[in-house]
C-alpha positions in Angstrom: 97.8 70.3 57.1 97.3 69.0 53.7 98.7 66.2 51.4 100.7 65.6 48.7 100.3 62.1 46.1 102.7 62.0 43.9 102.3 59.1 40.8 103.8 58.0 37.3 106.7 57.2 38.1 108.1 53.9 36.5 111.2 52.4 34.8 112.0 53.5 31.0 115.0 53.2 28.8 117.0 56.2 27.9 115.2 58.5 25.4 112.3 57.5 26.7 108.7 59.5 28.1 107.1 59.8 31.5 104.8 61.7 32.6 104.1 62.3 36.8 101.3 63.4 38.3 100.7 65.1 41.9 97.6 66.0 43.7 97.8 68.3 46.0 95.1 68.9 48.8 96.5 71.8 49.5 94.4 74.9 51.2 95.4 78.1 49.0 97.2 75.8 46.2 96.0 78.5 43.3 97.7 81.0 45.2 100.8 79.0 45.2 104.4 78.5 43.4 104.1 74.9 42.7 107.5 72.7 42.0 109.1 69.4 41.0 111.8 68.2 43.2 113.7 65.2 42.7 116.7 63.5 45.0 118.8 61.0 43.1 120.5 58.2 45.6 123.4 60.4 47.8 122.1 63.6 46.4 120.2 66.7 47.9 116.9 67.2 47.1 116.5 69.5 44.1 114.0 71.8 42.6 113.8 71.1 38.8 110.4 72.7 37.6 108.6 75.4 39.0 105.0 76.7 37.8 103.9 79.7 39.4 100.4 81.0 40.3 100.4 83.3 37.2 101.7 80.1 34.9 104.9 80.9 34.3 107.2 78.4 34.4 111.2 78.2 35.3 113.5 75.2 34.9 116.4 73.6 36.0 119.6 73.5 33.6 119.6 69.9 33.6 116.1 69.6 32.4 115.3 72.6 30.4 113.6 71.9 27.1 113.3 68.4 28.1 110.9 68.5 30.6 107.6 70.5 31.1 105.1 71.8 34.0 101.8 72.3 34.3 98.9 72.8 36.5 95.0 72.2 36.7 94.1 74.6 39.5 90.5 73.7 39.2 91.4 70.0 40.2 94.4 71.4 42.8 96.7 69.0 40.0 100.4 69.5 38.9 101.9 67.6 36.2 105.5 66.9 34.9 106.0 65.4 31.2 109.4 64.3 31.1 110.8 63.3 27.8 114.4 62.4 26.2 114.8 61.1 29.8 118.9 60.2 30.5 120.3 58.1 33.3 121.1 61.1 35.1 117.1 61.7 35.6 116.7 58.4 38.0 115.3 59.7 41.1 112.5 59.8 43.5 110.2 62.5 42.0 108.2 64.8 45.0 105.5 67.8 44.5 105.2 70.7 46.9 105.3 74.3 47.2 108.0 76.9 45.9 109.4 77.1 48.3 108.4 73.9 50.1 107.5 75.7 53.7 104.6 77.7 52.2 102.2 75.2 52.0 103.0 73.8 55.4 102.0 70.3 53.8 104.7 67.3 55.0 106.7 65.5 51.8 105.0 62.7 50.4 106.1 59.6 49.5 107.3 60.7 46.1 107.6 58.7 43.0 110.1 56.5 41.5 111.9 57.6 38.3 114.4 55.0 36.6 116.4 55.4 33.7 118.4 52.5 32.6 119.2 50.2 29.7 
């Protein structure tokens, strides 16, 4: 079973940049579709970013061309720069496969993304 550290989370004022940081000890992680999720307070849990094991990337319409993935597979890393951040982006921020079943690794605790004024 492996793990998952999410960090880099914080508070910022709108417009402002974070970037997050997840490592994933993960058996197989090169192999895998790696995502950003997020779940804002009484919402779902959502993917936003994806990175797959070829480095494409896909993104959610809320986010695209303000936020970008990326991944270190030599250090099992994946990475989420977030910039122009809104309100709307305040969330706890969680790394784990695409989809989140593959890598069989339990949600971690996530990190803490505020946007406010």
């Amino acid at each position: 079973q492996g793990r998952l550290v999410e960090s880099g989370g914080g508070w910022v004022q709108p417009g402002g940049h974070l970037k997050l940081a997840c490592k994933a000890s993960v058996i197989g992680f090169d192999r895998y579709a790696m995502g950003w999720y997020r779940q804002a307070p009484g919402k779902e849990r959502e993917v936003v970013a994806t990175i797959f094991s070829t480095g494409m990337t896909n993104y959610g319409d809320s986010v695209l061309g303000r936020f970008s993935i990326s991944r270190d597979n030599a250090a099992n890393m994946i990475y989420l720069e977030m910039n122009s951040l809104k309100p709307d982006d305040t969330a706890i921020y969680y790394c784990n496969s695409v989809p989140p079943e593959i890598s069989g690794s339990p949600w971690g605790q996530g990190t803490q993304v505020t946007v406010s004024s």
